[in-house]
C-alpha positions in Angstrom: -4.2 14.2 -26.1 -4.0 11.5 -23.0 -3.2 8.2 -24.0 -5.9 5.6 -22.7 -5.4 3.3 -19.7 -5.2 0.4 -20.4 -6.8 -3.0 -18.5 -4.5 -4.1 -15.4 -4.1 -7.9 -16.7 -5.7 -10.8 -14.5 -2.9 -13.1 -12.4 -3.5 -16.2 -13.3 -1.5 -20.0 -12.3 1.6 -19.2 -10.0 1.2 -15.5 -10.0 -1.7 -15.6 -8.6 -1.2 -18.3 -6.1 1.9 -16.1 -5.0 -0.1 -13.2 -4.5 -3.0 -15.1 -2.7 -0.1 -16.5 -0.1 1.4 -13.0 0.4 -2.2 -11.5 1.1 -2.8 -14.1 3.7 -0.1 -14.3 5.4 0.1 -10.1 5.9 -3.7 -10.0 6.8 -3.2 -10.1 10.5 0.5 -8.6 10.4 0.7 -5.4 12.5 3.3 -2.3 11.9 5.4 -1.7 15.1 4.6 0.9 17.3 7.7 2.8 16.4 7.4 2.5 12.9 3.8 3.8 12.7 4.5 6.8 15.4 6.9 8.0 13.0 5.0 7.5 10.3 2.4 9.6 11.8 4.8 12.1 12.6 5.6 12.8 9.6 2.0 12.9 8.3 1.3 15.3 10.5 4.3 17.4 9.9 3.2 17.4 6.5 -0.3 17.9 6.5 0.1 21.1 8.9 2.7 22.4 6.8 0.3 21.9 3.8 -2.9 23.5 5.2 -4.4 26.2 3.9 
């Protein structure tokens, strides 16, 4: 039998001050070009290879 989930638990004081800060400040961040053509590269490769 599975073992139950349990609850993720809420941040709270500098956890979650640390997480707020890193959310905002990668909001507007942007992957270079060459990072995501190769990413989608390989997604592609993938989900060809993958089809049915």
């Amino acid at each position: 039998m599975a073992k139950p989930i349990k609850n993720t638990p809420t941040l709270t004081g500098r956890d979650a001050r640390r997480f707020v800060d890193n959310m905002n400040k990668n909001r507007n961040s942007r992957q270079a070009p060459e990072d995501y053509n190769r990413q989608k590269a390989v997604y592609e490769k993938y989900k060809n290879g993958f089809a049915l």
